[in-house]
N, C-alpha and C positions, 0 to 999 in steps of 0.2 A: 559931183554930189558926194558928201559924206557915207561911208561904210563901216558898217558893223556896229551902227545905232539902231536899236531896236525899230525904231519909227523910220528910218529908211530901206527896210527888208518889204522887199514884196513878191507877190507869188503868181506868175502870169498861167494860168490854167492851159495845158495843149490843146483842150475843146477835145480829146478823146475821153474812153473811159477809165483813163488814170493819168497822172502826171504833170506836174507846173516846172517852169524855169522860174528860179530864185533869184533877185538880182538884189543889190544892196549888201551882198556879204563878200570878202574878201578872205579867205580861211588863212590865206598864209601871211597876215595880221594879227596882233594882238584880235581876240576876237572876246567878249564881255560872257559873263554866264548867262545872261539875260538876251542875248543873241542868238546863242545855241540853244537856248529853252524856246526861243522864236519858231525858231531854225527844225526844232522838233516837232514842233507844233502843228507847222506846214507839212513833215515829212508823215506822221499819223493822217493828217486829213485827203494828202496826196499818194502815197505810196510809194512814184518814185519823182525825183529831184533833180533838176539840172542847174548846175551850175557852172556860168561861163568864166574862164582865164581863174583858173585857178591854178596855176603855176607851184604844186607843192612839191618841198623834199620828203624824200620816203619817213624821215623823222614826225615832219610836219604833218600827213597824213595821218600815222600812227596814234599820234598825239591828238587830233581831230576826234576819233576813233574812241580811245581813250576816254574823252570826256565827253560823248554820246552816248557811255553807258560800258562801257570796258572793249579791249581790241580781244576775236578769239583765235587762236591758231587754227588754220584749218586742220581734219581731219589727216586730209594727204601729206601733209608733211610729216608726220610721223609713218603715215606708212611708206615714205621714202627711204626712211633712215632702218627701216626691219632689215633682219639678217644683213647688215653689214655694206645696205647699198647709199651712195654716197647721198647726202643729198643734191648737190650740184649738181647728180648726171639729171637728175629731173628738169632741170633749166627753169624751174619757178619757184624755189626757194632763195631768197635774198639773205643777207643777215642781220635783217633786225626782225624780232621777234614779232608775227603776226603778219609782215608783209609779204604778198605773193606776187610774182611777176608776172603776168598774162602774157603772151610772148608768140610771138613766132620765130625767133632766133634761135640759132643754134650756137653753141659755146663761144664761137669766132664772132658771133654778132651777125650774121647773113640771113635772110629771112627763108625758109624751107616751107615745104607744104606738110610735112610730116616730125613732128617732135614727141621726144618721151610725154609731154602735156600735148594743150589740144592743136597747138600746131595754127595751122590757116584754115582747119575745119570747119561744118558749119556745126554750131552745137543746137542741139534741138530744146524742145521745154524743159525745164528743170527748177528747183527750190534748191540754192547753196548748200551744201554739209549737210543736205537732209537724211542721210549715210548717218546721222551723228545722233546719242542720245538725246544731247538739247540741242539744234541746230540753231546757226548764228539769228540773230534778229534782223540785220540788215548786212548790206556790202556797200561798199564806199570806190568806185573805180575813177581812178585816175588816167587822163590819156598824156603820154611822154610822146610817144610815133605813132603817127596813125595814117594811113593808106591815103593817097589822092585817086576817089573815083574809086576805091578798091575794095567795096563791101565792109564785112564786118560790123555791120549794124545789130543795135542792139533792140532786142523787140521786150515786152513787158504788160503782162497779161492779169488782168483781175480777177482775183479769185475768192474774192464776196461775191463780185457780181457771178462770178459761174456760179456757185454756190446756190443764191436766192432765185436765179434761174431756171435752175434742175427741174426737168418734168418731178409731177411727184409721184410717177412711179422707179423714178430713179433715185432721190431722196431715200424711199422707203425701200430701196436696192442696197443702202450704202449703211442703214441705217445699223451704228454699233460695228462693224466692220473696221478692218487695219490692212497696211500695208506694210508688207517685211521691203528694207530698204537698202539694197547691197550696196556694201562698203566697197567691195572688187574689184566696180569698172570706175571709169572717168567720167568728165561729162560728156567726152564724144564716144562713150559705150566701148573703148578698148579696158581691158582686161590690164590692173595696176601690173608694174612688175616685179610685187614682191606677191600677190597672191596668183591661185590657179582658177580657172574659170568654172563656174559653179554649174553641174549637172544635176542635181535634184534640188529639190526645195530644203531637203537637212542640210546639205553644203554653200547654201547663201550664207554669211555672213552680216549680219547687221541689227537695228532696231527695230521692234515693229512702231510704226505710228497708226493714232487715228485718222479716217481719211477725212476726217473734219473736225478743225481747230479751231478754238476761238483765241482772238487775238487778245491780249492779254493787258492792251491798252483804252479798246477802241470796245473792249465785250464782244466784238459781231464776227461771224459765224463764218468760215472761209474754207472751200477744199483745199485739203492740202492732200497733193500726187507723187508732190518729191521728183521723181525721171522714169523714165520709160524704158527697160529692156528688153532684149527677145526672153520667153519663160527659161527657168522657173527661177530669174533674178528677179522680174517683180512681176509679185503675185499679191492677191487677199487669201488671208489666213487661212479666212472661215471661209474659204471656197474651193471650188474640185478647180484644180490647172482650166478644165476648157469651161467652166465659169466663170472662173476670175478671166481669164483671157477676152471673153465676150463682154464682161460691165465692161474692164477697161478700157475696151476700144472704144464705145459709149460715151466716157467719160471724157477721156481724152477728145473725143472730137469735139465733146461738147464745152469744155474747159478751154479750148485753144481758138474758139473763132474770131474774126477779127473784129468783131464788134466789143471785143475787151480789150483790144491791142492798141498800147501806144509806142512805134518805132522812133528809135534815133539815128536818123541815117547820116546825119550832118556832124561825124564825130571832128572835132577839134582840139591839137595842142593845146593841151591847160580845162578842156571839159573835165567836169567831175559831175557820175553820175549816183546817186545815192537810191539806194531800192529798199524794201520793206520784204524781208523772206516771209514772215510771218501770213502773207497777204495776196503776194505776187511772184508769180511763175517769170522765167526771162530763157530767152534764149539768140541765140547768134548768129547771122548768115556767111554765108565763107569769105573769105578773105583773100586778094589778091596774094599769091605766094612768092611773088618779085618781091612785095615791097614788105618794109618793114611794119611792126606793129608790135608795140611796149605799151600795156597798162600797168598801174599798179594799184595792186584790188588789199584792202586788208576787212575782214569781216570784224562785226558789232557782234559783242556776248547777248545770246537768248538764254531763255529759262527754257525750264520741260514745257511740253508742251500739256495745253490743257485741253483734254480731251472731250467735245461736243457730246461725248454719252457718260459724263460722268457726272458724279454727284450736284457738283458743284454745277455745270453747264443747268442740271435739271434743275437748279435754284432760281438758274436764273427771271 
């Protein structure tokens, strides 16, 4: 069958509450404007994307990236290189510009339970770069090595539908409320190692967001929670520590159940999996530390975000 004709892209639904595998596109091909406008198409109405044998060079992905709407550097790469720390000791900086390495290896290439990144951990819920003023619009992962039988599945949660779900006295909990979103830890909650770990709420570092976004394609209305620390990394603004501490547990349970969950547990050399930050929470389960495991993730440029209590939302 012909690939990367408009008219042979199709999108087979997981039958969960997000997500389709895409077949008919071949990315590390000549690929048309009109295929990636397809290709966009499916990724706003699904959230996240799977696509099998896609075999790309780190260029190649980049360059996919690129014409999806621009590639952004993540946040942590620059906070690698503060005060004079190399970036290689991180083991997920590559050298082309925007690419990250998801990695269990350590410099020699041997797969370890423990690395300066997240290592073979398991990472819990989270929204990429949400640490960031505009955080990316989407992430782009690519599998190079991936575990036989050895975890590391990718889970991917809906957060319109948590959102239009909310009892409404949790709605009317949230309503106009932000979340400060530390820059400091990782996504498995270690503490980066150019910053110091924050004991009050004046010593977080980051931006605040609204806890409800609207997505900036689609109009419709999504929590957004960003990641989960012990206090007073994340907190709401407008609340006393052991208030915010009691919504968020609230929220969190209720944003994370599995009736919004679509798992990829069948990861394969050459999977590329494409997700929607704007939208969807994801998180990771641990990984066998024998064996090896190499993605390559590079994030899609987002705007600011627009916030559900502001002017503009109340036009809508």
């Amino acid at each position: 069958m012909s690939v990367n004709r408009v008219d042979a892209i199709e999108a087979i639904p997981t039958g969960k509450a997000l997500g389709a595998e895409v077949r008919g596109l071949d990315l590390g091909k000549d690929a048309p404007d009109a295929a990636l406008a397809r290709l966009k198409d499916i990724w706003a109405q699904h959230m996240v994307l799977l696509l099998r044998r896609q075999f790309l060079e780190k260029e190649r992905l980049v360059e996919i990236a690129d014409r999806l709407g621009g590639r952004m550097v993540a946040g942590s790469h620059n906070f690698y290189v503060k005060d004079g720390h190399k970036p290689e000791a991180s083991g997920r900086i590559s050298n082309i510009e925007g690419l990250t390495l998801i990695s269990n290896l350590d410099k020699d290439g041997n797969p370890q339970k423990f690395t300066e990144g997240s290592g073979s951990q398991e990472l819990l819920w989270h929204s990429d770069n949400s640490y960031m003023e505009s955080p990316p619009m989407g992430s782009l992962l690519n599998a190079v090595k991936v575990p036989v039988n050895g975890g590391g599945h990718t889970r991917f949660c809906n957060q319109y539908l948590a959102y239009e779900t909310l009892p409404e006295e949790l709605k009317r909990a949230i309503e106009g409320k932000h979340i400060r979103h530390d820059r400091s830890r990782n996504t498995s909650g270690k503490v980066r190692v150019t910053f110091q770990k924050a004991t009050t709420r004046e010593e977080v570092i980051g931006p605040v967001h609204p806890m409800v976004r609207i997505h900036p394609a689609t109009r419709k209305r999504a929590l957004y929670l960003g990641r989960r620390y012990d206090g007073p990394s994340s907190h709401i603004v407008e609340l006393s520590d052991a208030e915010s501490d009691a919504l968020l547990d609230k929220l969190w349970a209720h944003a994370t159940q599995e009736k919004f969950v679509w798992e990829h547990d069948d990861w394969q050399v050459g999977d590329l999996i494409m997700w929607d930050n704007q939208c969807v929470m994801h998180a990771r389960t641990e990984v066998d530390y024998t064996q090896a495991r190499l993605l390559h993730r590079v994030l899609v440029k987002g705007s600011p975000l627009i916030s559900a209590w502001g002017a503009e939302a109340a036009a809508e």
